[in-house]
Biopython code that builds the backbone (N, CA, C, O; Angstrom):
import numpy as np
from Bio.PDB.StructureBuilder import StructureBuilder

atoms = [
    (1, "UNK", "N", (87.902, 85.779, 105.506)),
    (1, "UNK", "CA", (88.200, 87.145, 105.832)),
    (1, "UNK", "C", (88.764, 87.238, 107.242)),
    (1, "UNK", "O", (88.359, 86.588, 108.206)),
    (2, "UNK", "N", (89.851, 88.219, 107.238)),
    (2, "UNK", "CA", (90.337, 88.469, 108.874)),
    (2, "UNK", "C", (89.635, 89.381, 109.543)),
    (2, "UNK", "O", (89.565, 90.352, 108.789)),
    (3, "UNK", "N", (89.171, 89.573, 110.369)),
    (3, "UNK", "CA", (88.328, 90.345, 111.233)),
    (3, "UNK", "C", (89.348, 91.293, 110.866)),
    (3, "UNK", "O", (90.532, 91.190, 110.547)),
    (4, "UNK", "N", (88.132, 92.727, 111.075)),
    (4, "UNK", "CA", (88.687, 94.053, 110.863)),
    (4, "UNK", "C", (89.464, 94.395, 112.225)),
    (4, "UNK", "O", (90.090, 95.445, 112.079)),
    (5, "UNK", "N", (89.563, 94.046, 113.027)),
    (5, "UNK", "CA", (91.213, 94.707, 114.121)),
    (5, "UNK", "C", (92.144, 93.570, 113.750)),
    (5, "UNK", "O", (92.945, 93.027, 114.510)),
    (6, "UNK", "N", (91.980, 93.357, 112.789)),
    (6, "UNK", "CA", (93.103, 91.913, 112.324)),
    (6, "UNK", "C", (93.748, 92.356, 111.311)),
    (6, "UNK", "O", (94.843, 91.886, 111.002)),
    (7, "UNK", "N", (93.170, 93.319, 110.648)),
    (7, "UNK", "CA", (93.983, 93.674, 109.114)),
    (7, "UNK", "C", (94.476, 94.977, 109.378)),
    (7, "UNK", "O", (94.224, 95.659, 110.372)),
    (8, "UNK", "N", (95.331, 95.326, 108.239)),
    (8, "UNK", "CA", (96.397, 96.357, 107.775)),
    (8, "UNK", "C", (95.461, 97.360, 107.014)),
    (8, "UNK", "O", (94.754, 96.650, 106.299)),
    (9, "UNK", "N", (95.171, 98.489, 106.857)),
    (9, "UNK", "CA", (93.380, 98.962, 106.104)),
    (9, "UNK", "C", (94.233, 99.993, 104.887)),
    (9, "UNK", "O", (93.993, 100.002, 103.679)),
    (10, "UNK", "N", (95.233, 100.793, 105.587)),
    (10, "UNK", "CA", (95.800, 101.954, 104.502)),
    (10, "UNK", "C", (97.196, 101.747, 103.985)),
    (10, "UNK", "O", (98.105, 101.027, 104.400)),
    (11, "UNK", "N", (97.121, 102.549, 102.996)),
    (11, "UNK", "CA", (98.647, 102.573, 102.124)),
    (11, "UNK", "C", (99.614, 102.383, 103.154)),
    (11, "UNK", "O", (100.430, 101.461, 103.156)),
    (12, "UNK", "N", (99.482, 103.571, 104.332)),
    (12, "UNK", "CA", (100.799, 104.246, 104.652)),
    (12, "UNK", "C", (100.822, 103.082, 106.360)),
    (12, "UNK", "O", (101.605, 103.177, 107.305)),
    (13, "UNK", "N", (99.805, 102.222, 106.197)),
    (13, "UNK", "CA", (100.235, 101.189, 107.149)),
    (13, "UNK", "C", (100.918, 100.168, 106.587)),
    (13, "UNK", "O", (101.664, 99.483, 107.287)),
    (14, "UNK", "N", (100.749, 99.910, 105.167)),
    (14, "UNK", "CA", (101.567, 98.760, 104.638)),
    (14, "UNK", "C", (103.423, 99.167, 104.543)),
    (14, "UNK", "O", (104.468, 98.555, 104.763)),
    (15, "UNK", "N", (102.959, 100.810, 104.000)),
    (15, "UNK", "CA", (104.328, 101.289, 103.954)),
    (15, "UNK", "C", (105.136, 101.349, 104.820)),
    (15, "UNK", "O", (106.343, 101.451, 104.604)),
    (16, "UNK", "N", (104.511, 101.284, 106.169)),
    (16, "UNK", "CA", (105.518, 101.507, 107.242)),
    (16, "UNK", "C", (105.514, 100.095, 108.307)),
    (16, "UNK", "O", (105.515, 100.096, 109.538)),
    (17, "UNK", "N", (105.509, 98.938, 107.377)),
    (17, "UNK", "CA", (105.802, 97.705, 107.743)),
    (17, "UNK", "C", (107.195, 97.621, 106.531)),
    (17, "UNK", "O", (108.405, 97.701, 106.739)),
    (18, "UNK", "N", (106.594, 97.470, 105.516)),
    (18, "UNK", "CA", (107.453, 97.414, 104.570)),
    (18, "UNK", "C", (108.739, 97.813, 104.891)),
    (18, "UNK", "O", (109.737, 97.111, 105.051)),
    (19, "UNK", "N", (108.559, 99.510, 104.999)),
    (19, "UNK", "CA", (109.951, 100.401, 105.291)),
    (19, "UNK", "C", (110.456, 100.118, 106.649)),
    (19, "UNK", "O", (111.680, 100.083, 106.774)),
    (20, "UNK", "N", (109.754, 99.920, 107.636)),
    (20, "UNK", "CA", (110.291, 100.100, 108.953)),
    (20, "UNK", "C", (110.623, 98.201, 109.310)),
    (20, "UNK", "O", (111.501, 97.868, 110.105)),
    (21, "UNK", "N", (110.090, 97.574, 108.854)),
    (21, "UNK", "CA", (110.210, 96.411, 109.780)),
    (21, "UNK", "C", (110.704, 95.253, 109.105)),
    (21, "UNK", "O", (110.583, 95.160, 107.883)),
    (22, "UNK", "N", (111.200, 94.441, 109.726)),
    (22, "UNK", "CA", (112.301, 92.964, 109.534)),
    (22, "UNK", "C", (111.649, 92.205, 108.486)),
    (22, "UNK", "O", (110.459, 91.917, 108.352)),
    (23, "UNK", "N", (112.487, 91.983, 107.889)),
    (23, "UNK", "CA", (112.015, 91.292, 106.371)),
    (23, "UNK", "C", (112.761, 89.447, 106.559)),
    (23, "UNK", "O", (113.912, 89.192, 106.912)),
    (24, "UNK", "N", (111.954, 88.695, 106.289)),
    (24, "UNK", "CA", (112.419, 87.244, 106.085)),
    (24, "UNK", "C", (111.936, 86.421, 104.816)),
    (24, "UNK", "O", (110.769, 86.036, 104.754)),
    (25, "UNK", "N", (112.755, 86.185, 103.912)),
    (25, "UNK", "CA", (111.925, 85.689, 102.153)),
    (25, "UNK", "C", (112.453, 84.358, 102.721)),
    (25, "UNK", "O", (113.348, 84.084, 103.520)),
    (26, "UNK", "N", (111.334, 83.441, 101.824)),
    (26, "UNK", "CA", (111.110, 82.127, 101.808)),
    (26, "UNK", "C", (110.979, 81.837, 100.075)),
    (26, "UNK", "O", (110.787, 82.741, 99.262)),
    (27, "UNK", "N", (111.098, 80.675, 99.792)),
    (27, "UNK", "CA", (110.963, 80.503, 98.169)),
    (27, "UNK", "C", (109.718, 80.914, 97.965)),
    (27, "UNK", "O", (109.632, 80.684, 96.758)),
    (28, "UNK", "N", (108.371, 81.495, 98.370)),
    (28, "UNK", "CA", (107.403, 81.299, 97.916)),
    (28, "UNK", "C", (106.787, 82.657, 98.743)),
    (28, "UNK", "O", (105.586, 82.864, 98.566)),
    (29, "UNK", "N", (107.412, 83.453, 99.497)),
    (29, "UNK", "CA", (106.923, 84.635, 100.499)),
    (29, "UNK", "C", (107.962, 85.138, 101.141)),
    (29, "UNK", "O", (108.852, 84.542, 101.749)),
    (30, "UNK", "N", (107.727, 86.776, 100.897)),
    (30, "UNK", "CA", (108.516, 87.479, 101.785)),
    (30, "UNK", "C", (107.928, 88.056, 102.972)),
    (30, "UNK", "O", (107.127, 88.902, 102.574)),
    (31, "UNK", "N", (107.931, 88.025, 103.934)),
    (31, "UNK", "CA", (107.496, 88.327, 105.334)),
    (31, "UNK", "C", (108.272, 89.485, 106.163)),
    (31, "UNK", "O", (109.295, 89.424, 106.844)),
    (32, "UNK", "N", (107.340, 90.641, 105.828)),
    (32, "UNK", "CA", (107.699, 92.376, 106.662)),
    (32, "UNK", "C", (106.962, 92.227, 108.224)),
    (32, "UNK", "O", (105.751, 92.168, 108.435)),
    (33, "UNK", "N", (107.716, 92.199, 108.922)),
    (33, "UNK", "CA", (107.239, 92.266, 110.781)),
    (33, "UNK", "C", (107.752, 93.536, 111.474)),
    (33, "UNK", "O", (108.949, 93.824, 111.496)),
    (34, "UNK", "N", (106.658, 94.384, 112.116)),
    (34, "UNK", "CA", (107.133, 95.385, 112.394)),
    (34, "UNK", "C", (106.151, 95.445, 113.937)),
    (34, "UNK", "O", (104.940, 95.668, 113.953)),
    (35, "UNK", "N", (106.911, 95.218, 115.024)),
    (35, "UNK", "CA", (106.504, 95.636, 115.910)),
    (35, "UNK", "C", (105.795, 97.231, 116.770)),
    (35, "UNK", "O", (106.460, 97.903, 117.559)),
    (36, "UNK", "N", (104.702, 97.470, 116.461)),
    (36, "UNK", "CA", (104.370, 98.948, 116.671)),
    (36, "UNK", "C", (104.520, 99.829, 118.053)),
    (36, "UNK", "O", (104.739, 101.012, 118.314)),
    (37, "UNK", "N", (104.264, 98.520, 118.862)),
    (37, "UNK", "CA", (103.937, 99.350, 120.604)),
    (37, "UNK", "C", (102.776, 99.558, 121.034)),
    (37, "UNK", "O", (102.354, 100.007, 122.100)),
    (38, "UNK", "N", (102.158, 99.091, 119.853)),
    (38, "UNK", "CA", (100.394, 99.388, 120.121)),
    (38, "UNK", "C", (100.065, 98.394, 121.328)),
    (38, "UNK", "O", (101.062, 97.860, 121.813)),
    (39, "UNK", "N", (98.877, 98.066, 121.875)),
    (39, "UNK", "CA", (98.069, 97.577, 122.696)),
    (39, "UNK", "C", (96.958, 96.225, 122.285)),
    (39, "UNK", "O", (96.528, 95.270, 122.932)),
    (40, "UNK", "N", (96.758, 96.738, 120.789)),
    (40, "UNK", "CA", (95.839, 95.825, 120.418)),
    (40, "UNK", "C", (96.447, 94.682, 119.651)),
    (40, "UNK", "O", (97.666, 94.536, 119.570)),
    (41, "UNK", "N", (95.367, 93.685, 118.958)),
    (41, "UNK", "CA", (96.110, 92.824, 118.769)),
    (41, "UNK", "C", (96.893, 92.655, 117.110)),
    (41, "UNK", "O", (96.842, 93.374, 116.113)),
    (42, "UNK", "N", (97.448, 91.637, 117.338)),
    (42, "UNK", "CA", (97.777, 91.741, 115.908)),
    (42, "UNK", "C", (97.537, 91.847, 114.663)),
    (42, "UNK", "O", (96.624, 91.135, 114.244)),
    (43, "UNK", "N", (98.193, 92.672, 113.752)),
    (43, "UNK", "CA", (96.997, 92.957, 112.685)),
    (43, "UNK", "C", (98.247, 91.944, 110.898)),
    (43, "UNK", "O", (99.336, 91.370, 110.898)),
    (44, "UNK", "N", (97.605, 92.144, 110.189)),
    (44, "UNK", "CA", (98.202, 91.548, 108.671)),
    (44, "UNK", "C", (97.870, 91.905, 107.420)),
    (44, "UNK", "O", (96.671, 91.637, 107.346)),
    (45, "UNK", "N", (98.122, 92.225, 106.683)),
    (45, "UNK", "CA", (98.133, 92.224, 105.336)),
    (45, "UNK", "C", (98.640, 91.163, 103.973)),
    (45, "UNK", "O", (99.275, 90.141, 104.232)),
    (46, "UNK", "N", (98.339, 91.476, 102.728)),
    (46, "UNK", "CA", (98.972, 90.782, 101.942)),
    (46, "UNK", "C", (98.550, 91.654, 100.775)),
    (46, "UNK", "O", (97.469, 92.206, 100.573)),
    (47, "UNK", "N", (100.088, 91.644, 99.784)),
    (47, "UNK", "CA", (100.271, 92.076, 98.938)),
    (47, "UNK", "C", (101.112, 91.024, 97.693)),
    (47, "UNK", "O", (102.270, 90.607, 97.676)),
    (48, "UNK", "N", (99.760, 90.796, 96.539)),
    (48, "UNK", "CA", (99.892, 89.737, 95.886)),
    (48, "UNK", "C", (100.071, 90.060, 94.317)),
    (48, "UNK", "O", (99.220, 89.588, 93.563)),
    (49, "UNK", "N", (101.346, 91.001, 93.650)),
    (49, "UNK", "CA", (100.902, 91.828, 92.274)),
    (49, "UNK", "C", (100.753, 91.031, 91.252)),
    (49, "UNK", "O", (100.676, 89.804, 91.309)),
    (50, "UNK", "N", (100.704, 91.771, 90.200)),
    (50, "UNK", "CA", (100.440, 90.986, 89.296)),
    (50, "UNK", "C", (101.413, 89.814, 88.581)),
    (50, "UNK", "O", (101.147, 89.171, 87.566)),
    (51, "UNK", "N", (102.392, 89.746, 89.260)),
    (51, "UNK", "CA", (103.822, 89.137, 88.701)),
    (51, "UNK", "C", (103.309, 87.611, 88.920)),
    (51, "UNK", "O", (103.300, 86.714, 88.077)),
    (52, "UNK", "N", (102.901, 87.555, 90.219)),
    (52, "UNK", "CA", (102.124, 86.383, 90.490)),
    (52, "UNK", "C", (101.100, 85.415, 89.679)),
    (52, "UNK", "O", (100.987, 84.190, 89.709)),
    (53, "UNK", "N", (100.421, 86.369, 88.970)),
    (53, "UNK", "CA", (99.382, 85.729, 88.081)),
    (53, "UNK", "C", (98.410, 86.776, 87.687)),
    (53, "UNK", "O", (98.808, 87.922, 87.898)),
    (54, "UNK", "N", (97.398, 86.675, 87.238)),
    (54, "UNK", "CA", (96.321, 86.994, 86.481)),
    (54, "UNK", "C", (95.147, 86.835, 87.820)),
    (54, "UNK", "O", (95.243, 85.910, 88.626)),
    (55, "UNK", "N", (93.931, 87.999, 87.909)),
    (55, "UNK", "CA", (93.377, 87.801, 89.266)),
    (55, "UNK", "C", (92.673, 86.699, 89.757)),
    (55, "UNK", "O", (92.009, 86.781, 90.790)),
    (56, "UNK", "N", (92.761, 85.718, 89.127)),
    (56, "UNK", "CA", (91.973, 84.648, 89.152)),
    (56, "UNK", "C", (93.351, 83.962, 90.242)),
    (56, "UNK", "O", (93.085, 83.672, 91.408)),
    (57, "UNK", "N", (94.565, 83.799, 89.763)),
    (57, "UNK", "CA", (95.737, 83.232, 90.391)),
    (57, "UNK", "C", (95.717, 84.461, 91.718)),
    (57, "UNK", "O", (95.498, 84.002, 92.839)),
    (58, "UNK", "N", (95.839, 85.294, 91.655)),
    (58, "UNK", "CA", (96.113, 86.384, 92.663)),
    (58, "UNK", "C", (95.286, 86.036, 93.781)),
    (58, "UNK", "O", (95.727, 85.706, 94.882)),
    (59, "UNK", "N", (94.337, 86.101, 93.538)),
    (59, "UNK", "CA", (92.661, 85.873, 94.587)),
    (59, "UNK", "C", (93.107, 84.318, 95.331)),
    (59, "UNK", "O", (93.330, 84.262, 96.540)),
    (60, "UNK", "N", (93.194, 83.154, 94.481)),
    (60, "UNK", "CA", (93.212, 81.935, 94.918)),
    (60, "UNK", "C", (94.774, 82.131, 96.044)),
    (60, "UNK", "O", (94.709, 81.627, 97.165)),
    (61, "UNK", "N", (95.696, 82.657, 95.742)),
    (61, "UNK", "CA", (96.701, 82.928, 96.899)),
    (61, "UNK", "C", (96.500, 83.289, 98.052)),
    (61, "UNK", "O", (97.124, 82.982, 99.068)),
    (62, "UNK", "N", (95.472, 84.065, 97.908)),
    (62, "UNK", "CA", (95.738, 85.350, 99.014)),
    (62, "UNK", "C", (94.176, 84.268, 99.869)),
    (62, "UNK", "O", (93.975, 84.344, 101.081)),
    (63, "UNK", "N", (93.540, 83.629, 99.199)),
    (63, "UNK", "CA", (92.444, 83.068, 99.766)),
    (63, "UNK", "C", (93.115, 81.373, 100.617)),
    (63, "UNK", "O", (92.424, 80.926, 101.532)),
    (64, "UNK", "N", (93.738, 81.002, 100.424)),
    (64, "UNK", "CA", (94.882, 80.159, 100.318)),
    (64, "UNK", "C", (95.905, 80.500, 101.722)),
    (64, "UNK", "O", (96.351, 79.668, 102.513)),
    (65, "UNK", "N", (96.144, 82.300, 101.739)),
    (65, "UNK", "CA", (97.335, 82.149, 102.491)),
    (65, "UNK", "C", (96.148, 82.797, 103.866)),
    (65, "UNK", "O", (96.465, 82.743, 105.054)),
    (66, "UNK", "N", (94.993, 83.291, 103.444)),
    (66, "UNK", "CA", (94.159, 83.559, 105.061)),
    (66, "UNK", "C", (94.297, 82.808, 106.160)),
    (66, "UNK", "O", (94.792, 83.006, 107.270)),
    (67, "UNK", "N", (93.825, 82.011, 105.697)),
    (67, "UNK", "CA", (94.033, 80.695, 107.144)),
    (67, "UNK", "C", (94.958, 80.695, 107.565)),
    (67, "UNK", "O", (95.049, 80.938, 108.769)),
    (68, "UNK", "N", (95.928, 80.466, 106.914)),
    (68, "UNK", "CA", (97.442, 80.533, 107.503)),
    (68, "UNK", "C", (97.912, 81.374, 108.078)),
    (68, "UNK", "O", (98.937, 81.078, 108.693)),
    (69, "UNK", "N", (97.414, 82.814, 108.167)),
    (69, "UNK", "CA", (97.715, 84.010, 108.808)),
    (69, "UNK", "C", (96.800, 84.073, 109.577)),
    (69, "UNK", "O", (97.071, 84.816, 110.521)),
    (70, "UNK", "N", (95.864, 83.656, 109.621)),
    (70, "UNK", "CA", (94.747, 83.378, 111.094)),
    (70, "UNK", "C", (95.272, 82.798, 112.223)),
    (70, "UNK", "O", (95.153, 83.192, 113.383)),
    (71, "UNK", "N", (95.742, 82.030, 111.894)),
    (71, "UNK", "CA", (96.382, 80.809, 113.007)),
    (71, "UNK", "C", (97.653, 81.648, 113.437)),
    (71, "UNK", "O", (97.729, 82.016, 114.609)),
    (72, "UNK", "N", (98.623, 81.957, 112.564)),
    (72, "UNK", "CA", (99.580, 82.410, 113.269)),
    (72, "UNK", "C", (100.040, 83.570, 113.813)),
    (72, "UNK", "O", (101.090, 83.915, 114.356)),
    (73, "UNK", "N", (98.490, 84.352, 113.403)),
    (73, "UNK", "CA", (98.439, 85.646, 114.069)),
    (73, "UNK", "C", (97.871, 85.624, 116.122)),
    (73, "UNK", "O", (97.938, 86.462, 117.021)),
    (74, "UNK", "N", (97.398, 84.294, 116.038)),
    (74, "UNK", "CA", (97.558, 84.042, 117.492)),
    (74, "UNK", "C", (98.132, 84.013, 118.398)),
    (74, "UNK", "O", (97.701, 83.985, 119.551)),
    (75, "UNK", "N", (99.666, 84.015, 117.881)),
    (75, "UNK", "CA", (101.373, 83.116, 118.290)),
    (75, "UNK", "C", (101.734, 84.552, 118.508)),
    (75, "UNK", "O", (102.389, 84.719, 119.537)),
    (76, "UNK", "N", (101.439, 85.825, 117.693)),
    (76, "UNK", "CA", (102.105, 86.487, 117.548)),
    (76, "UNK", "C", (101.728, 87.743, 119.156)),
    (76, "UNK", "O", (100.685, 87.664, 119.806)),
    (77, "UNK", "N", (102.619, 88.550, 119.392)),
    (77, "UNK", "CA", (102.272, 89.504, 120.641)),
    (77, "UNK", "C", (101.552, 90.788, 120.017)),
    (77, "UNK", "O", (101.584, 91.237, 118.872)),
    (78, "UNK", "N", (100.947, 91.185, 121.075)),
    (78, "UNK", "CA", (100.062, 92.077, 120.858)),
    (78, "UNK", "C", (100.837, 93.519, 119.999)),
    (78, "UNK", "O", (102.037, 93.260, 119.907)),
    (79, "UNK", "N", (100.558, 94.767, 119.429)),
    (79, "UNK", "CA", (101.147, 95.595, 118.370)),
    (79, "UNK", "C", (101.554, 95.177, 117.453)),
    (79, "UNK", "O", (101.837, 96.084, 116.670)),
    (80, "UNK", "N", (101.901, 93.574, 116.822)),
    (80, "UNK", "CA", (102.944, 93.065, 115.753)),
    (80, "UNK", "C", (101.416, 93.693, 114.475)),
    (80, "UNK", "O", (100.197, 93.794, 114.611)),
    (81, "UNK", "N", (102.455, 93.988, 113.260)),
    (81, "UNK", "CA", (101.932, 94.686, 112.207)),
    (81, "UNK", "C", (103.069, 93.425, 111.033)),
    (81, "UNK", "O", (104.277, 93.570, 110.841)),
    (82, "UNK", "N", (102.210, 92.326, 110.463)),
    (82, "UNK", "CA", (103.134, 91.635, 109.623)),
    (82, "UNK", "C", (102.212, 91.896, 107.904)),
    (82, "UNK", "O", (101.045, 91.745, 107.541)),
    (83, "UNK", "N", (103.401, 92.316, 107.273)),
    (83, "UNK", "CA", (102.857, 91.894, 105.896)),
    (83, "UNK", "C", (103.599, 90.836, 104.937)),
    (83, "UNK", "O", (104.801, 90.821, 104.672)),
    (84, "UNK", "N", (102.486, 89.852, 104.424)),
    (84, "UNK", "CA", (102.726, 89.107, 103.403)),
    (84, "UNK", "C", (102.766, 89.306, 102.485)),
    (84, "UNK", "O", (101.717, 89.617, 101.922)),
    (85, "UNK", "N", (104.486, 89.236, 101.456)),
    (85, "UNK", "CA", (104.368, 89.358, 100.051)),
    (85, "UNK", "C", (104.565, 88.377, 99.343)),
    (85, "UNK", "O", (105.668, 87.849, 99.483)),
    (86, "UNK", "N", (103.541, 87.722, 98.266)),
    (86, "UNK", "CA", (103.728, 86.838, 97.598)),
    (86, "UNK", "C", (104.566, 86.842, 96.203)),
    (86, "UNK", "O", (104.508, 87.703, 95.325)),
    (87, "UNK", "N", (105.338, 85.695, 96.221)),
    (87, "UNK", "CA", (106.546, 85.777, 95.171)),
    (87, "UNK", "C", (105.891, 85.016, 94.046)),
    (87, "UNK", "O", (104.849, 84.444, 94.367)),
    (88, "UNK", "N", (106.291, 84.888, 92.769)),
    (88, "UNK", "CA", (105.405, 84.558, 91.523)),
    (88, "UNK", "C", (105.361, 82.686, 92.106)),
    (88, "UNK", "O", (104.336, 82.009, 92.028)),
    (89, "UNK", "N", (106.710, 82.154, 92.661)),
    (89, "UNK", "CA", (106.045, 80.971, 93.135)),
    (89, "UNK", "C", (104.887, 80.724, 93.731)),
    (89, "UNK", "O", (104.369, 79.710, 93.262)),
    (90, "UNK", "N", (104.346, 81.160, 94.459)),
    (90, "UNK", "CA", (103.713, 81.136, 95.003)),
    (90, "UNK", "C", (102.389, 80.469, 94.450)),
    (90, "UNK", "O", (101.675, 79.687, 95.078)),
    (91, "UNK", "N", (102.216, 80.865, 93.319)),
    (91, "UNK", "CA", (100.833, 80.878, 92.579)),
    (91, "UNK", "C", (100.724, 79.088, 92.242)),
    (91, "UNK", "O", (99.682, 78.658, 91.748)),
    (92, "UNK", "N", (101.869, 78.150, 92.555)),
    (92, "UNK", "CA", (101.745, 77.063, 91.951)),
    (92, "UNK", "C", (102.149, 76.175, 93.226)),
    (92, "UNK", "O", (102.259, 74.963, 93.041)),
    (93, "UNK", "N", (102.338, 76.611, 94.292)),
    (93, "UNK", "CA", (102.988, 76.355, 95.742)),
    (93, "UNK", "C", (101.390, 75.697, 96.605)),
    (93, "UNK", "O", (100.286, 76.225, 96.733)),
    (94, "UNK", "N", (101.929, 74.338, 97.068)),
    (94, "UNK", "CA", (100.938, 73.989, 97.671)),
    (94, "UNK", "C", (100.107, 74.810, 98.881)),
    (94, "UNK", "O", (100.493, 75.979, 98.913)),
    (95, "UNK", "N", (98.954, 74.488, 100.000)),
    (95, "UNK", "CA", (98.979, 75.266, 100.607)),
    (95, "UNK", "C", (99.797, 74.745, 101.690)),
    (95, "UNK", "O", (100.460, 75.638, 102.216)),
    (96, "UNK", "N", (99.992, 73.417, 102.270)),
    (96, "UNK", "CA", (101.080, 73.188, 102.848)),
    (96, "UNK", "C", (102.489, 74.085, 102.800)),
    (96, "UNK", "O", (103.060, 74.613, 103.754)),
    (97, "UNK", "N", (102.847, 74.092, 101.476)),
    (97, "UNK", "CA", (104.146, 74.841, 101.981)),
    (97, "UNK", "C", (104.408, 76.089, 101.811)),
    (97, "UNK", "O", (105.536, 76.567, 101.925)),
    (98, "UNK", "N", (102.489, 77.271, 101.274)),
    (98, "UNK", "CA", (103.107, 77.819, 102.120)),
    (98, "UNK", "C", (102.676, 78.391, 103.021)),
    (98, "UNK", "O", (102.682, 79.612, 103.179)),
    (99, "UNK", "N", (102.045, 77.200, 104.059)),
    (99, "UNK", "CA", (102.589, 77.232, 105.680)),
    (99, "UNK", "C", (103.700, 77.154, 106.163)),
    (99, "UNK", "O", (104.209, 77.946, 106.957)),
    (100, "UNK", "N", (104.234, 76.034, 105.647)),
    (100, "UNK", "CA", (105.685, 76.125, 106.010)),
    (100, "UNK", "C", (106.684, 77.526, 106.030)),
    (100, "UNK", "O", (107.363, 78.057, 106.909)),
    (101, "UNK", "N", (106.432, 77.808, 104.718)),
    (101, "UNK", "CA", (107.392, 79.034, 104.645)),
    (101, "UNK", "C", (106.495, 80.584, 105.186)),
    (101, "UNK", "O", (106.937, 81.728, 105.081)),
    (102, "UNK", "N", (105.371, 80.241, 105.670)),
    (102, "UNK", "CA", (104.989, 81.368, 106.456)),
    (102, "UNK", "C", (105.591, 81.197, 107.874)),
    (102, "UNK", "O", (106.250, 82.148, 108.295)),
    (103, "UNK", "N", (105.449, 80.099, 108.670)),
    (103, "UNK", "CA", (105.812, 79.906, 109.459)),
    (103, "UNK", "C", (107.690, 79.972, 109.761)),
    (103, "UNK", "O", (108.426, 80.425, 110.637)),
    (104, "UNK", "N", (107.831, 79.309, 108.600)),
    (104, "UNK", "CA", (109.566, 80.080, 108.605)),
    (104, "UNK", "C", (109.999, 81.603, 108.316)),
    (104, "UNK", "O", (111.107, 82.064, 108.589)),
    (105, "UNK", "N", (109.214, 82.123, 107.873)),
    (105, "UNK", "CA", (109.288, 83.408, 107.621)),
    (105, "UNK", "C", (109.425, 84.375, 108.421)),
    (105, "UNK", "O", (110.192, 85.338, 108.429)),
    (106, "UNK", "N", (108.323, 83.917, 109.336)),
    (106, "UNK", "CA", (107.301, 84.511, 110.798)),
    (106, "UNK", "C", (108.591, 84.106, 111.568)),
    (106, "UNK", "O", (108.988, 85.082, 112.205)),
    (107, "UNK", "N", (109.186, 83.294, 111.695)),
    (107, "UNK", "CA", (109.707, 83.021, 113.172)),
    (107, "UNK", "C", (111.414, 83.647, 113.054)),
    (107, "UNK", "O", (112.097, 83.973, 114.026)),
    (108, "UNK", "N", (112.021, 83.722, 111.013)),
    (108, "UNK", "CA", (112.975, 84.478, 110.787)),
    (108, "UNK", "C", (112.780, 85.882, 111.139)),
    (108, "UNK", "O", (113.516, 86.331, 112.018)),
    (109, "UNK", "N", (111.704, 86.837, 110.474)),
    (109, "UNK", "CA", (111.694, 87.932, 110.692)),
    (109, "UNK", "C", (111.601, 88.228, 112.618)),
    (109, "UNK", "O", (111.888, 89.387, 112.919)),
    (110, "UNK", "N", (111.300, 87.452, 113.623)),
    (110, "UNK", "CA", (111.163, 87.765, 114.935)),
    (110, "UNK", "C", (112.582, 87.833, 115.261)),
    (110, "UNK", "O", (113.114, 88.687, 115.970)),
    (111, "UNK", "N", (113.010, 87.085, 114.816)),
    (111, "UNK", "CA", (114.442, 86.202, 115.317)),
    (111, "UNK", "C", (115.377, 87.389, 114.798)),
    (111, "UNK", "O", (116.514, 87.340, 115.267)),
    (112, "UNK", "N", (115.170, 88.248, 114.087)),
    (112, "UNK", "CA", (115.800, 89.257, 113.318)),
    (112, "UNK", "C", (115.707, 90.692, 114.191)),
    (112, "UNK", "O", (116.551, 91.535, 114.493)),
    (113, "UNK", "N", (114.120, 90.541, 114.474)),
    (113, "UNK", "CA", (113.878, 92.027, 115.188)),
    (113, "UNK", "C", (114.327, 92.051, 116.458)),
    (113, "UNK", "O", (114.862, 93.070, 116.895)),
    (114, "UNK", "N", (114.197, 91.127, 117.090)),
    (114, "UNK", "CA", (114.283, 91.114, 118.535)),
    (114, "UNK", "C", (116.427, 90.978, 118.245)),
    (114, "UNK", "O", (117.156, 91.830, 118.752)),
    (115, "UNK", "N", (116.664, 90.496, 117.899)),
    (115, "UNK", "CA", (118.562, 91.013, 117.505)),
    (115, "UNK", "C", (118.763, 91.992, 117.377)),
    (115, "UNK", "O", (119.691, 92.582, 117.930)),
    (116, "UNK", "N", (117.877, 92.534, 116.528)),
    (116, "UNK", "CA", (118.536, 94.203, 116.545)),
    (116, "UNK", "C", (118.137, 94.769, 117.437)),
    (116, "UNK", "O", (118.635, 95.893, 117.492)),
    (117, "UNK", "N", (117.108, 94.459, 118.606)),
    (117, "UNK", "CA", (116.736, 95.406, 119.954)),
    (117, "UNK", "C", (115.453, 95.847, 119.833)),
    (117, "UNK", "O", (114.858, 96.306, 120.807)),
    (118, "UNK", "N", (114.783, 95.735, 118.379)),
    (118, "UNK", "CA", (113.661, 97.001, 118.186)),
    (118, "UNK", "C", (112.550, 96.832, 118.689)),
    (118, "UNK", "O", (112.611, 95.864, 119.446)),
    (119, "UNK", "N", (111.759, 97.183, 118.669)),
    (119, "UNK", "CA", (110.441, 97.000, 119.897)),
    (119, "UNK", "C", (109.957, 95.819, 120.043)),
    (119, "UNK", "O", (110.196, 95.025, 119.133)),
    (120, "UNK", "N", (109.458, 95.529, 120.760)),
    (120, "UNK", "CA", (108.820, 93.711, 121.048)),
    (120, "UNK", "C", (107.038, 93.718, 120.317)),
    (120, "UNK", "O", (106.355, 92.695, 120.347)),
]
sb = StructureBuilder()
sb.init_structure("model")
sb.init_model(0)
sb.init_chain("A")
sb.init_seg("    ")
for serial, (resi, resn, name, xyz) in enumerate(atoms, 1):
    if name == "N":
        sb.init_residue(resn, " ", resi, " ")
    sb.init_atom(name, np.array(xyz, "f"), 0.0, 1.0, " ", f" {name:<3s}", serial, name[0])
structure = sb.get_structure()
């Protein structure tokens, strides 16, 4: 589990990563980064539907991709609001890669926001 000032809690916070912030897909994850302006630290989500699997597959992903968003929610600056969406690969994707493609994801979507100017 991510500590509660670590996570994303309501609809309309996922929605306004989703809608508002830099998107980077990997074969196995799409990665929404939305810099807020806030103060505190970084927070995350994940959104794993059913396309992915059956909840038994769903659960083992999202249990799978925690760690990996633990660690690299460290890297990240204080206000960042990132959500993880898992693609039906995913469900058969080692957890190695997808670190990898979190970590490529994470460092596309920055590499994206900070180009267009939008908040740090």
């Amino acid at each position: 589990m991510l500590p509660a000032g670590s996570r994303l809690h309501t609809s309309d916070e996922f929605a306004a990563v989703v809608r508002y912030g830099r998107r980077a897909g990997t074969r196995h994850l799409v990665v929404h980064l939305l810099g807020t302006g806030r103060t505190s630290s970084p927070r995350a989500g994940f959104v794993v539907s059913a396309k992915v699997g059956n909840a038994v597959v769903r659960h083992r992903v999202t249990r799978r991709l925690r760690p990996l968003v633990r660690q690299e929610l460290a890297g990240l600056p204080a206000g960042t609001d990132v959500v993880i969406r898992a693609l039906p690969a995913a469900a058969s994707a080692s957890s190695a890669d997808l670190g990898r493609d979190l970590t490529s994801g994470l460092v596309a979507a920055e590499r994206k926001r900070v180009a267009v100017g939008t908040r740090p």
